[in-house]
C-alpha positions in Angstrom: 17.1 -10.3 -0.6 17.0 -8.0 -3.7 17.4 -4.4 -3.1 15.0 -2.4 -5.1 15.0 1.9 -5.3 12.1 3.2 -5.9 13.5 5.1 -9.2 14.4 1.7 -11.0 12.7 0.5 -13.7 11.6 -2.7 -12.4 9.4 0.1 -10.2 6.1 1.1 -11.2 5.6 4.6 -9.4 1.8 6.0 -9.5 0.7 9.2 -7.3 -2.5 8.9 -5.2 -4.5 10.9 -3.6 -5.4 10.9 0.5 -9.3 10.7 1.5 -11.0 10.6 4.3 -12.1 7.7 5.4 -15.5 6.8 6.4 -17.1 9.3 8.5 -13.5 9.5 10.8 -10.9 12.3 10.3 -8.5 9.6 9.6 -6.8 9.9 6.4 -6.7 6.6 3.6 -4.8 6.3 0.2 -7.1 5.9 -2.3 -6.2 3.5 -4.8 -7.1 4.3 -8.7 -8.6 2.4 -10.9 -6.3 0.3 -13.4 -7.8 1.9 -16.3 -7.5 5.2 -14.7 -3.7 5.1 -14.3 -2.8 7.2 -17.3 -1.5 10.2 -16.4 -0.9 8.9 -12.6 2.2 7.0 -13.3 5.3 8.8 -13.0 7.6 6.3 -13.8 8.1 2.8 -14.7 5.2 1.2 -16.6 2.2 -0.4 -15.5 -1.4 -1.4 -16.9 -2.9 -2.4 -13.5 -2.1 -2.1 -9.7 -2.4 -5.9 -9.0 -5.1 -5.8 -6.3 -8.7 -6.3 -6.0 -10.8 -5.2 -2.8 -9.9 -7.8 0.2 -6.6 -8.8 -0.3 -4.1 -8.5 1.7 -0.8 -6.7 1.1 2.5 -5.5 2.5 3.2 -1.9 2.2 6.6 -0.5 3.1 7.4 3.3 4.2 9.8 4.6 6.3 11.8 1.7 5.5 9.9 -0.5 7.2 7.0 -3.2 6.0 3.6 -3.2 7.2 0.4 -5.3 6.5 -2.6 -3.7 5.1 -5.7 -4.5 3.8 -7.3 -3.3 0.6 -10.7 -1.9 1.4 -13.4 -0.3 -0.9 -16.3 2.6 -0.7 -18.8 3.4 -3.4 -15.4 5.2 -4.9 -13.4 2.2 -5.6 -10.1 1.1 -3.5 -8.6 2.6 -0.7 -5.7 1.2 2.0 -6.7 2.6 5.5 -4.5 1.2 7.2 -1.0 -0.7 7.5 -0.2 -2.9 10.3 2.0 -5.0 12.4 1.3 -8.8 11.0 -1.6 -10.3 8.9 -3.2 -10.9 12.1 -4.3 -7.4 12.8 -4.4 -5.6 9.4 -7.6 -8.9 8.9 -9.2 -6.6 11.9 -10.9 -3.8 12.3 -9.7 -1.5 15.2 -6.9 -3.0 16.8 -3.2 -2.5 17.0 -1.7 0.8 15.8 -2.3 2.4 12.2 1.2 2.8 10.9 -0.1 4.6 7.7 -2.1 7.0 9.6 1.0 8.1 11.6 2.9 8.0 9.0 0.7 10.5 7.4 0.3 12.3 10.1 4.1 12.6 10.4 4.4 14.3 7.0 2.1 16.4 7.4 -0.2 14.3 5.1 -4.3 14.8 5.0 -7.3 14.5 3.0 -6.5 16.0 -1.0 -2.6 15.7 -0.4 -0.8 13.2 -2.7 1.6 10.6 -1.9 3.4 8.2 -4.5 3.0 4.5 -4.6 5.7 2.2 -5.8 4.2 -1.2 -7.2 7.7 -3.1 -5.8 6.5 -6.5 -6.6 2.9 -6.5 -8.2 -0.5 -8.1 -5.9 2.5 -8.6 -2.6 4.5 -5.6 -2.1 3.8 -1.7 -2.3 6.0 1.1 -1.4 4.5 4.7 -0.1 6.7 7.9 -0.5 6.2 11.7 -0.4 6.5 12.6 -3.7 10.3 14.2 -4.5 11.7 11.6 -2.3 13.2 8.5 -3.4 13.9 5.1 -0.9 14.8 1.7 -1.6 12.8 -1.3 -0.6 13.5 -5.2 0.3 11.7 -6.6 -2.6 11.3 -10.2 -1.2 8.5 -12.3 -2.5 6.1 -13.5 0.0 5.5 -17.8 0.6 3.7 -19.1 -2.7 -0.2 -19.1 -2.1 -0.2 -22.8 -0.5 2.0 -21.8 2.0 0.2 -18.7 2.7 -2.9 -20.0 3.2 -1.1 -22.7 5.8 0.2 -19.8 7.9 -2.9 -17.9 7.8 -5.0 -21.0 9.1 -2.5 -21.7 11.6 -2.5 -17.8 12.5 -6.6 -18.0 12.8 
């Protein structure tokens, strides 16, 4: 499995802002728009994050990897929340929210920033305070066919 730090150049690294999310006090990542990356990336290059509202991703912090969905409000795409397996990042209100206490571990809220690594584009993200550097497990996930076998099978 390729090691990947977050400071290579095969890294695309992009700072976002935290939100609130909904009407909770829970903090979310918001996720720019691709064409309003300029000026967000701080290293690496990248024209577009690789995810559309709905999908399903694996974000790693803390050196570990989590599940999360891609959500959207009225403001575009957010993650708010990172998971355990597939199974419960797909719903809404169960299992623990890694990112939120994560966040809340750093001392992370609502108009903060935190830096996201595009490790390997539309599969795996990486989430750092900014300043600090990590290195990730940049394993591709099955191909799509094989995906959507384990995620019937998982239903």
């Amino acid at each position: 499995m390729p090691r990947v730090p977050s400071d290579g150049e095969d890294v695309c690294s992009v700072r976002v802002s935290l939100a609130r999310s909904g009407g909770t006090r829970r903090s979310c990542v918001r996720l720019p728009a691709d064409d309003a990356l300029d000026g967000r990336v701080e290293s690496g290059s990248c024209d577009a994050l690789g995810v559309s509202q709905g999908d399903l991703v694996r974000v790693a912090f803390d050196r570990e990897e989590h599940r999360a969905r891609v959500a959207g409000d009225s403001r575009g795409r957010l993650l708010r929340g990172a998971f355990d397996n597939r199974r419960l990042a797909r719903k809404t209100g169960e299992g623990t929210n890694r990112l939120t206490e994560w966040l809340d571990a750093n001392d992370r809220g609502p108009s903060d920033s935190v830096v996201l690594d595009v490790v390997v584009s539309g599969e795996l993200y990486g989430l750092r305070i900014p300043g600090e550097r990590t290195v990730y497990d940049a394993n591709r996930g099955p191909r799509s066919s094989l995906a959507d076998i384990a995620r019937d099978v998982d239903e």
